[in-house]
N, C-alpha and C positions, 0 to 999 in steps of 0.2 A: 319251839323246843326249849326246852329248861338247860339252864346254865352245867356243864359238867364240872367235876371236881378232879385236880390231878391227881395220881397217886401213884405212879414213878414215872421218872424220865432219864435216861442216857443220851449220849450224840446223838444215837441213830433211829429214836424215837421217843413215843410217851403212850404212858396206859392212865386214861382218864376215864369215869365213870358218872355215867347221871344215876344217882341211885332212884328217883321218882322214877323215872323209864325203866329201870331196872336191868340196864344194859353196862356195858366195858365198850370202850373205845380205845383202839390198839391206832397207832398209827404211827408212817414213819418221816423223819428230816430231811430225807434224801442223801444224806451225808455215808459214803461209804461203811460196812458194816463188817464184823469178825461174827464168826457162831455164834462167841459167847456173849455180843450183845444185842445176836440173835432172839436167843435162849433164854438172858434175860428178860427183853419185853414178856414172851411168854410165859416164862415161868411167873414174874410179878401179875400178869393177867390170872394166870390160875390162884396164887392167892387173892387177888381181892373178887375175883370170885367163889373161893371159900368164905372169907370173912362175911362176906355180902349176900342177901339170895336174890343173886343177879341169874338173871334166867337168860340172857342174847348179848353176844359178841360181836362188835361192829368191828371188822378187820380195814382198813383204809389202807390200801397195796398202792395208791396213786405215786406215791414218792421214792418207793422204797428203792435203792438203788441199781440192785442185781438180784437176782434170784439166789435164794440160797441154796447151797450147794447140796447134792443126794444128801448127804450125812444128815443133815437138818432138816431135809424133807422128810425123811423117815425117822428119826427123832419125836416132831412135829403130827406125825400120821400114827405111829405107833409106839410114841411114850408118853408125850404131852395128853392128846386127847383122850387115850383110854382113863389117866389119872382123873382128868377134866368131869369126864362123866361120871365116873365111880364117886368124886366127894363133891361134887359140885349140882346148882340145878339147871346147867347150863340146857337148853332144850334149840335157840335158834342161833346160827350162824351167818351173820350178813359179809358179805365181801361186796369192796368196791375195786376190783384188781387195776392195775396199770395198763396205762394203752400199749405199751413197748412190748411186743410179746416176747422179745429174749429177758427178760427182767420178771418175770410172772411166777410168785410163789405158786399159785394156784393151777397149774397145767389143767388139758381134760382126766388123765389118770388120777389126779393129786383132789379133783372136784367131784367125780366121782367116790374115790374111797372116802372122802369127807362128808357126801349126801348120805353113804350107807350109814354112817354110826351118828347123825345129827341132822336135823333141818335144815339146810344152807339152801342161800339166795344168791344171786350175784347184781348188780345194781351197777347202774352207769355214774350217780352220782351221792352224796350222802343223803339229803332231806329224803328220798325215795325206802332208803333203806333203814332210816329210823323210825319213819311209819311204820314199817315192816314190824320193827322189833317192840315197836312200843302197841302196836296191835294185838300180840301175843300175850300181852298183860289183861286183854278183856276175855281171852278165850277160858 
């Protein structure tokens, strides 16, 4: 795997990129979290996948420390990703969710509506899941 580059970071997480892979790497500190710097990870993921033609999002859920609240799931489902798609080339979605299932961005509802408007995976560890995304560069 090629070295990533950071390109934000708050308490409650960091958005780095390998741009050779042509992926985002979102992940979280574990350190409790507010929406807003919920909202920031992702909103800084969608820019630097404008700025970039990053094509797959590795979400790393292993740390994160609660699920975010409805507000932000549906923020997330139906503000973030429609924007995502419309100016971005984002095409795969990899998740490596949390074992703690009361802590889980990702529900079965929340993984479903997210397979209908993108390619998502869900993976037990990371190496499995950067294959994934770096695979999609030969297709």
């Amino acid at each position: 795997m090629l070295p990533t580059q950071n390109y934000f970071a708050n308490a409650v997480g960091s958005v780095d990129f390998s741009p050779e892979d042509g992926y985002v790497h979102l992940h979280w500190s574990g350190t409790s979290m507010t929406s807003l710097e919920f909202r920031a990870l992702y909103t800084h993921a969608h820019n630097l996948l404008r700025r970039y033609p990053l094509r797959g999002l590795l979400a790393d859920h292993r740390a994160m420390p609660a699920a975010p609240d409805p507000a932000d799931r549906d923020w997330l489902l139906n503000t973030w990703l429609p924007a995502v798609l419309e100016d971005t080339a984002l095409e795969r979605y990899a998740v490596v969710p949390t074992l703690t299932p009361e802590t889980r961005l990702h529900t079965p509802t929340m993984a479903a509506q997210m397979r209908r408007a993108v390619t998502t995976a869900f993976f037990e560890e990371i190496p499995p899941a950067t294959e994934w995304l770096r695979a999609d560069k030969a297709v």
